[in-house]
KERO-598058 format. One record per atom (N, C-alpha, C): chain; atom name; x, y, z negated; residue number from 0. Coordinates in steps of 0.1 Angstrom, whole numbers, always signed. Each point is the difference from the previous one (the first is absolute). Layout:
// residues N
chain|atom|c1|c2|c3|n
A|CA|X|Y|Z|NUM
...
// end
This chain:
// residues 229
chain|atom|c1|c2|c3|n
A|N|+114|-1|+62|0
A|CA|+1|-6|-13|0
A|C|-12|-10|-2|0
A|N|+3|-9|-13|1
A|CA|-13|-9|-3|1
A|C|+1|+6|-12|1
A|N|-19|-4|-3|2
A|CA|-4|+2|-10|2
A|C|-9|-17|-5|2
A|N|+7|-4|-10|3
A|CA|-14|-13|-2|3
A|C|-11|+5|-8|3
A|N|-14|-1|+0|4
A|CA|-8|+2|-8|4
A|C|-6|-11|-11|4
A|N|+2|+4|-14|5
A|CA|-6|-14|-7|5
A|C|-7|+5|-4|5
A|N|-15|-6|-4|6
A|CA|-11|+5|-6|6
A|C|+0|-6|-14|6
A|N|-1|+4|-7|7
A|CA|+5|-7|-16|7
A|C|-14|-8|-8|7
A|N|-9|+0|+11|8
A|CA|-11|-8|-4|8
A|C|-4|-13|+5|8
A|N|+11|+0|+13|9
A|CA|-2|-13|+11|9
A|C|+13|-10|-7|9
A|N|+16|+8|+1|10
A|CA|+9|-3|+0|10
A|C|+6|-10|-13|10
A|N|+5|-12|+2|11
A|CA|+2|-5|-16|11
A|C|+15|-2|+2|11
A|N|+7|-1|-13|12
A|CA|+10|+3|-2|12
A|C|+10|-12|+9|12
A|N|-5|-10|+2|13
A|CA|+7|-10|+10|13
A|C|-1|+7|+19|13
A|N|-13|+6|+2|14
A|CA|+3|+4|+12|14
A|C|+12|+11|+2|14
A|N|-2|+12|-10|15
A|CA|+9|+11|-7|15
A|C|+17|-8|+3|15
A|N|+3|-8|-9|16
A|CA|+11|-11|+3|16
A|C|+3|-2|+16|16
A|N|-9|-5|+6|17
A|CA|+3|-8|+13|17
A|C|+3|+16|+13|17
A|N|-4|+10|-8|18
A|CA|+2|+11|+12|18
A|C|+13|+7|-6|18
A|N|+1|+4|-13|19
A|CA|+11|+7|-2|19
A|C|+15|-14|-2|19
A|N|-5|-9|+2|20
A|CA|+12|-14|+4|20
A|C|+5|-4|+16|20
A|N|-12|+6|+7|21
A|CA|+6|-2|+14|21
A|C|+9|+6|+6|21
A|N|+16|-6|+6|22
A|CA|+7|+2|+6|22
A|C|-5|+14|+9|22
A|N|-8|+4|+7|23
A|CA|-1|+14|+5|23
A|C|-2|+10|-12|23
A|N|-2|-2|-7|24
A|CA|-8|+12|-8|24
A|C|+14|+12|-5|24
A|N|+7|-7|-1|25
A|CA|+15|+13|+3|25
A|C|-8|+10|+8|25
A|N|-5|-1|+14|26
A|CA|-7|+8|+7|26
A|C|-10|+9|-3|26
A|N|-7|-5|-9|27
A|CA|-10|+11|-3|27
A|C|+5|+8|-6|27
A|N|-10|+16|+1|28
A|CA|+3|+12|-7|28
A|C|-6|+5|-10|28
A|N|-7|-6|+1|29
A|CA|-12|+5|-12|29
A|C|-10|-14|-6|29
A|N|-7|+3|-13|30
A|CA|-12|-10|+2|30
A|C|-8|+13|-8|30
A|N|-15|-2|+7|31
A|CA|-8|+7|-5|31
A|C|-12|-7|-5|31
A|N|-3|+5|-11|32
A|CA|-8|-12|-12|32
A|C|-14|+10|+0|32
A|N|-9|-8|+3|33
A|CA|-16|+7|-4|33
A|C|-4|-7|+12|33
A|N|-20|+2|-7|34
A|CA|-10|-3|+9|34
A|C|-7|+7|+0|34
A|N|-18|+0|+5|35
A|CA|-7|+6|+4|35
A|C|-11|+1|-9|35
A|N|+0|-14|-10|36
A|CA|-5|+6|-9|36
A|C|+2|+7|-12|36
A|N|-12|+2|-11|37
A|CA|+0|+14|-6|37
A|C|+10|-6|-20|37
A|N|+3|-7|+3|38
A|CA|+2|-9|-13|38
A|C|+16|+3|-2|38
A|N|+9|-2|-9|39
A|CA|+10|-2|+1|39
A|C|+10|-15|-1|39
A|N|-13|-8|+3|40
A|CA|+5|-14|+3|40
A|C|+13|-6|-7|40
A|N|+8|-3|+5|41
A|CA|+12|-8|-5|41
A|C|+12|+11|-1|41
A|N|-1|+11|+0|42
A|CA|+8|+11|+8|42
A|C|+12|-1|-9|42
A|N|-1|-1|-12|43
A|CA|+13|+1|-7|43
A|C|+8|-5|-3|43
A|N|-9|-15|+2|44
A|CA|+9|-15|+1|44
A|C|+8|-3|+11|44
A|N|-12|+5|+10|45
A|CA|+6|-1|+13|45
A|C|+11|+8|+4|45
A|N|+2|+13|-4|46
A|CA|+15|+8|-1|46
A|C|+11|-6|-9|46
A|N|-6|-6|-9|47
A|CA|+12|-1|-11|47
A|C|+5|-15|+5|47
A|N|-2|-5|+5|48
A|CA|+3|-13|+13|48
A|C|+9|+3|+9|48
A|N|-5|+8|+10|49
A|CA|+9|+9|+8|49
A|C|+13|+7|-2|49
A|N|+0|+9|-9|50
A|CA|+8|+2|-7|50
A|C|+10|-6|-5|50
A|N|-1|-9|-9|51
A|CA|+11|-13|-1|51
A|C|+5|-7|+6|51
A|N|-6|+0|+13|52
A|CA|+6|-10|+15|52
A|C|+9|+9|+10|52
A|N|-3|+8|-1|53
A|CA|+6|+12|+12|53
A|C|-3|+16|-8|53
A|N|+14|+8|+9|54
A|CA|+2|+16|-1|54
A|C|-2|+3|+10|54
A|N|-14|-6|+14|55
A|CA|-3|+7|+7|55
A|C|-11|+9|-7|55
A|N|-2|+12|+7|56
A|CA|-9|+16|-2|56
A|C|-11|-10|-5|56
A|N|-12|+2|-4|57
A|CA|-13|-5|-7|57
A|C|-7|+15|-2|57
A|N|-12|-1|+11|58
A|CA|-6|+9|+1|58
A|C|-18|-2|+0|58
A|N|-5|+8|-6|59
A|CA|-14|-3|-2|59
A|C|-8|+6|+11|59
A|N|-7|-12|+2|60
A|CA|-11|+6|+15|60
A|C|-17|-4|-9|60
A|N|-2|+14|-6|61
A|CA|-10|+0|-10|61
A|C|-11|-3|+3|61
A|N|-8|-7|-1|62
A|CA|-17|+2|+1|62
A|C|-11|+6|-8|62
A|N|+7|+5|-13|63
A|CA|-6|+7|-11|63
A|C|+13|+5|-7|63
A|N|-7|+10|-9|64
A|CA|+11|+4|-13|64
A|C|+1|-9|-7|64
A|N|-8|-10|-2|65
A|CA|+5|-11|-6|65
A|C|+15|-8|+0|65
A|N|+2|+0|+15|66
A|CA|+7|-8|+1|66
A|C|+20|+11|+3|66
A|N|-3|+8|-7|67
A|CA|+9|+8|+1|67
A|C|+10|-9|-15|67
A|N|+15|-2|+4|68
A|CA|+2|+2|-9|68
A|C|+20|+1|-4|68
A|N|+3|+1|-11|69
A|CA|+15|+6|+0|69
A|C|+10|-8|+2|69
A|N|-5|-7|+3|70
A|CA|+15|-10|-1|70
A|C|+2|-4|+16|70
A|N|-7|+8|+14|71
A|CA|+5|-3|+7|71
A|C|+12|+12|+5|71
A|N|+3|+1|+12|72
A|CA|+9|+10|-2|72
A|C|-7|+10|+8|72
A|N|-13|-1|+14|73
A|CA|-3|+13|+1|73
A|C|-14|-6|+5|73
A|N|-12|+9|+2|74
A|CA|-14|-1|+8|74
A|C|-1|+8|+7|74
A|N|-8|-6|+13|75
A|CA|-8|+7|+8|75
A|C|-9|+6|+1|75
A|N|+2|+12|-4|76
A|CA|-12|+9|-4|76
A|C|-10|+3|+10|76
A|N|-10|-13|+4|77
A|CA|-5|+3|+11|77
A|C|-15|+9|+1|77
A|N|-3|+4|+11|78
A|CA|-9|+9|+5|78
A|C|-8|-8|+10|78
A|N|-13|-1|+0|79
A|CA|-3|-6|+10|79
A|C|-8|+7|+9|79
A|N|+9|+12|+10|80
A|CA|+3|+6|+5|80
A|C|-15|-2|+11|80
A|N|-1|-15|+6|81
A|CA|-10|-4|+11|81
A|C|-12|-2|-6|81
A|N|-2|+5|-12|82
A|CA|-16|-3|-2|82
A|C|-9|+14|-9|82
A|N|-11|+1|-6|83
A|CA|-7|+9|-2|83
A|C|+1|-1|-14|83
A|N|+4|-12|-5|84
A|CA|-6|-3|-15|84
A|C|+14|+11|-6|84
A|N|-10|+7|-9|85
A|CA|+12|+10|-9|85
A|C|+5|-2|-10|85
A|N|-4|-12|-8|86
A|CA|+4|-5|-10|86
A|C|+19|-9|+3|86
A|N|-5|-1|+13|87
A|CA|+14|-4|+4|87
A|C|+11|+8|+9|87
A|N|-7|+11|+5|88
A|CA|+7|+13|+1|88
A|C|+8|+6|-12|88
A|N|-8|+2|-9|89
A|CA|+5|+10|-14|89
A|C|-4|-4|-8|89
A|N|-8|-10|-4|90
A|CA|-5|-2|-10|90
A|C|+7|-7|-12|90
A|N|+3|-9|+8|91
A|CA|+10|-16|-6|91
A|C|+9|+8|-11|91
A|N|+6|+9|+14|92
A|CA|+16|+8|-4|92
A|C|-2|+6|-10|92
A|N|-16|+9|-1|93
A|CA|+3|+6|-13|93
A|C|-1|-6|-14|93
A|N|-2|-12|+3|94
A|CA|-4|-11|-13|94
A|C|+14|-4|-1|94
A|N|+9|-1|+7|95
A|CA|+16|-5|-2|95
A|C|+10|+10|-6|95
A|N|-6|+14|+6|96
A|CA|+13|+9|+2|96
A|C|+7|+1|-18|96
A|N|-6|+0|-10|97
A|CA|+10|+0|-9|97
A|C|+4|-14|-9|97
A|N|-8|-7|+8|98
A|CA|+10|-14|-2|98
A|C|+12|+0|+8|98
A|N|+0|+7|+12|99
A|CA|+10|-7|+12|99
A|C|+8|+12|-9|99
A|N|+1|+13|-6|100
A|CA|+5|+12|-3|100
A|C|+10|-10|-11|100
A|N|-4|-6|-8|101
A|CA|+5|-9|-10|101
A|C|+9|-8|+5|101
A|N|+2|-5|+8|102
A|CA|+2|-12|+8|102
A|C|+13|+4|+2|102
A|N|+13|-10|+5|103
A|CA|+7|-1|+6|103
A|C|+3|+0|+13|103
A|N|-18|-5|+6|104
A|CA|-1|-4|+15|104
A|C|+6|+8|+13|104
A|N|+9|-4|+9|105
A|CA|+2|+9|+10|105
A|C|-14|+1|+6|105
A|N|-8|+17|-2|106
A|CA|-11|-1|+4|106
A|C|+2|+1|+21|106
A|N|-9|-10|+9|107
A|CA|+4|+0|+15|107
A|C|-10|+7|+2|107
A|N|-6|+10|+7|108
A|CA|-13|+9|+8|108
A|C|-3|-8|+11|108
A|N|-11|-5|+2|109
A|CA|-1|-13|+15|109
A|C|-13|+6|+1|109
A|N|-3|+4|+12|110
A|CA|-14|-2|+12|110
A|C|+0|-10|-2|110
A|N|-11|-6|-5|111
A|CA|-4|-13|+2|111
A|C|-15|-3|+15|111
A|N|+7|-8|+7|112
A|CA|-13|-2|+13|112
A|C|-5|-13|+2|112
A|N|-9|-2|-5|113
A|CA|-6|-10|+4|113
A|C|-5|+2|+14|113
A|N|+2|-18|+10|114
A|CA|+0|-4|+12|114
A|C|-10|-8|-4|114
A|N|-10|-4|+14|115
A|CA|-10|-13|+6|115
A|C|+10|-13|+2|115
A|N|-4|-7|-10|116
A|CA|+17|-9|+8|116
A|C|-13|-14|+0|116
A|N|-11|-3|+6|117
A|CA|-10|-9|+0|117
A|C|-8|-6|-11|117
A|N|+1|+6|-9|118
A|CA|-10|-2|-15|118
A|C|+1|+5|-6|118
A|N|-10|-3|-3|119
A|CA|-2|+9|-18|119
A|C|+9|-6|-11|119
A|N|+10|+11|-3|120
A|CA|+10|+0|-6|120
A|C|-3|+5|-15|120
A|N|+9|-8|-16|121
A|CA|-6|+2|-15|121
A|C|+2|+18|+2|121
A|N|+8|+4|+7|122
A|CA|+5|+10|-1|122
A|C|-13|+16|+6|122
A|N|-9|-1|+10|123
A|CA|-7|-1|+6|123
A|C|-11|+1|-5|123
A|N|-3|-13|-8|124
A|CA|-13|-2|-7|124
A|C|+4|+10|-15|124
A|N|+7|+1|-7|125
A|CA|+5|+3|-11|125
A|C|-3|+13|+1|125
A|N|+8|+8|+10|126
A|CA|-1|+16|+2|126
A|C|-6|+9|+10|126
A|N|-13|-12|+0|127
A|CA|-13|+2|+8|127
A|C|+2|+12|+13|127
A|N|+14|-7|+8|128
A|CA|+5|+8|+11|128
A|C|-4|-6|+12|128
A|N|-4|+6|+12|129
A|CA|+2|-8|+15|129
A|C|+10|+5|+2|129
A|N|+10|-12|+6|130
A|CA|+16|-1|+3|130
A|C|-1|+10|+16|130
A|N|+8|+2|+6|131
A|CA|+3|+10|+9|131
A|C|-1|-11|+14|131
A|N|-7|+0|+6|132
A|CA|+2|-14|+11|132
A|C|+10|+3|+10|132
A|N|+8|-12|+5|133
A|CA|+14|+3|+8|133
A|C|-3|+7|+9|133
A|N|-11|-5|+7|134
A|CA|-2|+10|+13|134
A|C|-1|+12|+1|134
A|N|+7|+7|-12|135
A|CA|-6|+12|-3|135
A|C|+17|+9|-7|135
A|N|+11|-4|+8|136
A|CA|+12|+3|-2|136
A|C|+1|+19|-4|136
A|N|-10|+7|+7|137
A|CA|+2|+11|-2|137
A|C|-4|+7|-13|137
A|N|-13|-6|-7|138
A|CA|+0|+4|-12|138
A|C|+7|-7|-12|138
A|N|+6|-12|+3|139
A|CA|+10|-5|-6|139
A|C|+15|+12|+0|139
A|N|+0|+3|+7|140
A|CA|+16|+9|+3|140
A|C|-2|+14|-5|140
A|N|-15|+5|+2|141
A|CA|-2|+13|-7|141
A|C|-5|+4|-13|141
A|N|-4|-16|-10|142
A|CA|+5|+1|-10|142
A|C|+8|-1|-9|142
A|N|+9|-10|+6|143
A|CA|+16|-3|-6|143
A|C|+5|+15|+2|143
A|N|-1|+9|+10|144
A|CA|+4|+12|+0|144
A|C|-5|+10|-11|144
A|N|-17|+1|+1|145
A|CA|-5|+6|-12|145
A|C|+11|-2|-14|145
A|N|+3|-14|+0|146
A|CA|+4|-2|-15|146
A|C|+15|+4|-3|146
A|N|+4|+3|+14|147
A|CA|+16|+6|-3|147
A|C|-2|+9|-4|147
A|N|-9|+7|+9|148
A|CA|+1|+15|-4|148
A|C|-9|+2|-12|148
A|N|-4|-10|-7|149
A|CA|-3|+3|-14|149
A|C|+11|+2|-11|149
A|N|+14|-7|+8|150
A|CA|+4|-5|-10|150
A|C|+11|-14|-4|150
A|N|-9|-6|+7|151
A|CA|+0|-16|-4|151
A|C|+14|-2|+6|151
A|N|+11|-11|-8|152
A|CA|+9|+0|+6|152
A|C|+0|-12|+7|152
A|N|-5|-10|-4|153
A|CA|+0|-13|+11|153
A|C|-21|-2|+5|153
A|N|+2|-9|+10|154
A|CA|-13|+2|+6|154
A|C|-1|-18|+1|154
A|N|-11|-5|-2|155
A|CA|-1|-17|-4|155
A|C|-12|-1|+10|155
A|N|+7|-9|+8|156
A|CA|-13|-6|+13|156
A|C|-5|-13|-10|156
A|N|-16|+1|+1|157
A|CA|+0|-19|-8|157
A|C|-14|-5|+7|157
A|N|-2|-10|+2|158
A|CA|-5|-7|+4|158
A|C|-10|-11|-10|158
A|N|+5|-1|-14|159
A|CA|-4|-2|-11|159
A|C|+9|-18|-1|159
A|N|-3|-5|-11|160
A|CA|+4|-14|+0|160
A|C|-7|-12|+5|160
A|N|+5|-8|+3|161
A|CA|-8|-8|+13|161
A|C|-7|+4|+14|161
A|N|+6|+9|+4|162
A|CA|-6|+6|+9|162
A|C|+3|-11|+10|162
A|N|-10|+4|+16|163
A|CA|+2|-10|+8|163
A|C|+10|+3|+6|163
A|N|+1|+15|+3|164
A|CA|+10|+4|+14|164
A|C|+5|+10|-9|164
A|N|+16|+6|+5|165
A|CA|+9|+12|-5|165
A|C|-2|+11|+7|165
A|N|+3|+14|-3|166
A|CA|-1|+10|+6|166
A|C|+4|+0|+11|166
A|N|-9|+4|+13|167
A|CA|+11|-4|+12|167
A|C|+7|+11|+6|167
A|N|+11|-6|+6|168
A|CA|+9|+10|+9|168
A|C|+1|+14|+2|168
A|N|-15|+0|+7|169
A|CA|-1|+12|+6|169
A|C|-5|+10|-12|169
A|N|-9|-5|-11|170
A|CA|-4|+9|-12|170
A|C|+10|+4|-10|170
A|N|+14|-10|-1|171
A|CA|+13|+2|-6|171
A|C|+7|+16|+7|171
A|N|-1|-7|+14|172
A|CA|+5|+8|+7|172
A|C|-4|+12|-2|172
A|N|-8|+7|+3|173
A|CA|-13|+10|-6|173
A|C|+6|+5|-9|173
A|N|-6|-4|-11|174
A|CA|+7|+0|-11|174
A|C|+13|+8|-2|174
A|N|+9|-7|+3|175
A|CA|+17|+3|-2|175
A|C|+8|+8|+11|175
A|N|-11|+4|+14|176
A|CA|+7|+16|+1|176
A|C|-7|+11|-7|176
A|N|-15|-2|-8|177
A|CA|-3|+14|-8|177
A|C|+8|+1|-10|177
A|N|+4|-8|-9|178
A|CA|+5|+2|-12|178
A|C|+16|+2|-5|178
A|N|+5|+4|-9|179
A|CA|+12|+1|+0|179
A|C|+9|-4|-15|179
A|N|-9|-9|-8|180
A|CA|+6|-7|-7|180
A|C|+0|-20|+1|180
A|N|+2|-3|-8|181
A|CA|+2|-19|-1|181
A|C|-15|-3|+3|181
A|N|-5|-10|+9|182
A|CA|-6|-7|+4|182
A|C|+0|-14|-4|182
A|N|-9|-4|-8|183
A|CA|-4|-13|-8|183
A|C|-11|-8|+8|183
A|N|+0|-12|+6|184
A|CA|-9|-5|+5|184
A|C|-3|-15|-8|184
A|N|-12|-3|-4|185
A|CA|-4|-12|-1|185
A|C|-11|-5|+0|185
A|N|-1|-8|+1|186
A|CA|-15|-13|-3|186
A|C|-3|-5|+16|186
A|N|-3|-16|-5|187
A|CA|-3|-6|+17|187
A|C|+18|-5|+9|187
A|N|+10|+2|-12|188
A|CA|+12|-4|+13|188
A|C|+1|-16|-9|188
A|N|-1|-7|+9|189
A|CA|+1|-14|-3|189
A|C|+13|-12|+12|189
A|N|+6|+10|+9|190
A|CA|+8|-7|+5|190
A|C|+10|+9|+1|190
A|N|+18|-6|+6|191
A|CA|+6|+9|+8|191
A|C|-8|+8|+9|191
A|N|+1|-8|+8|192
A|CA|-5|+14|+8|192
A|C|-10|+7|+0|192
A|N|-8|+3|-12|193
A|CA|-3|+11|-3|193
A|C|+0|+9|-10|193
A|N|+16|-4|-4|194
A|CA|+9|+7|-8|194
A|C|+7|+8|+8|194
A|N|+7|-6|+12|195
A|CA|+4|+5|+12|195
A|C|-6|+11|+4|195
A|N|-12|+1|+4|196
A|CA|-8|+13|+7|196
A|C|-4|+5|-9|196
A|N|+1|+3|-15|197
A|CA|-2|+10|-5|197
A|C|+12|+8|-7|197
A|N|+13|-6|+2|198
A|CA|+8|+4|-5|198
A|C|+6|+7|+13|198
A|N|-4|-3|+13|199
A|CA|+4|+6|+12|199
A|C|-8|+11|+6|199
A|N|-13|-4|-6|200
A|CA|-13|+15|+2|200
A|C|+7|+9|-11|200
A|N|+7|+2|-7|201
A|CA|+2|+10|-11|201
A|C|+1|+0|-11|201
A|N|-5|-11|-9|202
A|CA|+7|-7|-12|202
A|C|+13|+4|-13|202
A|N|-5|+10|-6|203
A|CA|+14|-1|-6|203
A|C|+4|-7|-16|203
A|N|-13|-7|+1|204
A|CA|-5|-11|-16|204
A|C|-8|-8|+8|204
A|N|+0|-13|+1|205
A|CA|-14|-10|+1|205
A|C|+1|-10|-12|205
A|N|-13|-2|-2|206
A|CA|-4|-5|-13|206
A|C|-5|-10|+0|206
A|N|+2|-11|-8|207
A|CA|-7|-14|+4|207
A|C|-5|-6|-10|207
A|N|-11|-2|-8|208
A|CA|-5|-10|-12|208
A|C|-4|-6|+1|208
A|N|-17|-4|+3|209
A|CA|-6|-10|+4|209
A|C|+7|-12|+9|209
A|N|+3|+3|+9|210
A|CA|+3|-12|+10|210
A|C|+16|-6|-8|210
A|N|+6|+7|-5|211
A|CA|+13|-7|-9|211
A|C|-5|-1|-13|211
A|N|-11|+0|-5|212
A|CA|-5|-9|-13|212
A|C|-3|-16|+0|212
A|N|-4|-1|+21|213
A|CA|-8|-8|+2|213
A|C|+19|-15|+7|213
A|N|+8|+11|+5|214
A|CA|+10|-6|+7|214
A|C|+10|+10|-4|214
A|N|+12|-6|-9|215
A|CA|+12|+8|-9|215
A|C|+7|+3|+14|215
A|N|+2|-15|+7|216
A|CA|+10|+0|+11|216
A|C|+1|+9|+12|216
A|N|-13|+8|+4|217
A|CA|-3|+8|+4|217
A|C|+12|+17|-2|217
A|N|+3|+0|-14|218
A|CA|+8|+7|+2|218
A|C|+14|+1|+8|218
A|N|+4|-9|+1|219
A|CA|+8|-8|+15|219
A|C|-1|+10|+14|219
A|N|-11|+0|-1|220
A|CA|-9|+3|+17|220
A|C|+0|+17|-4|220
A|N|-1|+3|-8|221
A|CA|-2|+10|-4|221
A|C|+14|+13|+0|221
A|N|+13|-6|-6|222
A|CA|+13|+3|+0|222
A|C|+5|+2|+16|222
A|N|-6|-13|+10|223
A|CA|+4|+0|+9|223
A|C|-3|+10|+11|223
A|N|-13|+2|-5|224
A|CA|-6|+13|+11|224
A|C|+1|+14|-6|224
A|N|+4|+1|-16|225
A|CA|+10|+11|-4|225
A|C|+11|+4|+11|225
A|N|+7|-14|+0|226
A|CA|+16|+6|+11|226
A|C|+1|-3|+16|226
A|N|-8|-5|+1|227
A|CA|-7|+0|+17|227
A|C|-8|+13|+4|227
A|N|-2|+12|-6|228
A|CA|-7|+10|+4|228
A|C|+7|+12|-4|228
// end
C-alpha cells in the first residue's frame, strides 16, 4: 500500500490540489497528516482541505497531543518504541487518552522506530532520540518484536523527513521476519527504485512526504513500484 504524508505546516492548499489532482492518486491508500513538531500548526485547515477533495482514509501521524484531532478518520497512536525518552513512551498518551476516549478516531497502536537514515532528522532533534543505525539490523528486528509483544498492532520503520538514505533491505528484512503485524516504512525514498526495494524487503505501507512536496510527479514513480513488486 501507499501512504502520502502531508505536514500541515509545510503544505499549502495549491500543493494539497496538485497531489490529490494527480491522475495516480486513485492509487494511494491513505494520507497521513502530522509533523514533528509540538504545535498544532495548520492541522485543521489542513484536514478540512482534504476532506473536501477526496474519501481517501486521513490519518494522523501525531507529533504532540496537540495536533490530535476529530475530524480525521483515525491516528497513529505512536510509541517510540527505539528510544529512552518516556514522555514519548507513555507520557504523550497519557495527556491524549481522554481526548482520543472522546474522539471518533480509529485509535492504530504503532511501535514507532526511528532509523540513522544520514542526518539529523526534526524528528530526532525534537524527541531527543539516537535513531537505531542500519548496520545494526538486529536490534532493529528485536525491537519491532519487543513492540508486538507489547501489543502494538502495526510497527513504523522511519528514517525521519528528508532523510538521506531509506531503511535498507537487509534491516526491512530483519525486521519483517520478527514481526507479525503490517510493516510501515518511510523517510529517505526519493526514487522508484527505492520504492522497489522496500516494498520487496518487506513493506506492507511506504510513505512518502518530503520528496512529493518537493516533486507531485513523483507519485507516478511511486504507483509504479507499488505494482512492479
Amino acid at each position: 500500500m501507499i501512504s502520502i504524508l502531508i505536514d500541515p505546516d509545510k503544505a499549502s492548499e495549491k500543493q494539497i490540489d496538485a497531489l490529490i489532482g494527480h491522475p495516480d492518486f486513485t492509487n494511494v491508500d491513505f494520507i497521513f497528516v502530522g509533523g514533528s513538531l509540538v504545535t498544532d500548526g495548520n492541522m485543521n485547515n489542513c484536514i478540512h482541505i482534504i476532506k473536501k477533495r477526496t474519501k481517501k482514509p486521513v490519518v494522523i501521524f501525531p507529533g504532540s497531543p496537540n495536533q490530535i484531532n476529530k475530524h480525521a478518520d483515525g491516528i497513529l497512536l505512536l510509541s517510540l518504541i527505539s528510544g529512552r525518552n518516556s514522555d514519548l513512551l507513555i507520557g504523550r498518551h497519557i495527556e491524549s487518552s481522554h481526548k482520543l476516549k472522546n474522539s471518533n478516531l480509529e485509535i492504530l497502536s504503532t511501535g514507532y522506530v526511528l532509523l540513522d537514515g544520514g542526518r539529523t532528522t526534526t524528528v530526532s532533534y525534537i524527541s531527543n532520540t539516537t535513531p537505531i543505525p542500519q548496520d545494526k539490523p538486529g536490534i532493529a528486528a528485536a525491537t519491532a518484536l519487543a513492540g508486538c509483544q507489547l501489543g502494538h498492532k502495526l510497527i513504523y520503520l522511519d528514517c525521519g523527513s528528508g532523510a538521506n538514505n531509506h531503511a535498507s533491505e537487509k534491516l526491512i528484512q530483519s525486521v519483517k521476519n520478527e514481526i507479525n503485524v503490517p510493516l510501515i516504512v518511510g523517510g529517505g525514498i526519493k526514487t522508484q527504485f527505492d520504492a522497489e526495494k522496500v516494498f520487496k524487503a518487506g513493506a506492507d505501507i511506504v510513505v512518502v512526504g518530503n520528496h512529493l512536496e518537493k516533486n507531485p510527479y513523483f507519485l507516478s514513480e511511486l504507483v509504479a513500484a507499488k505494482y512492479n513488486s
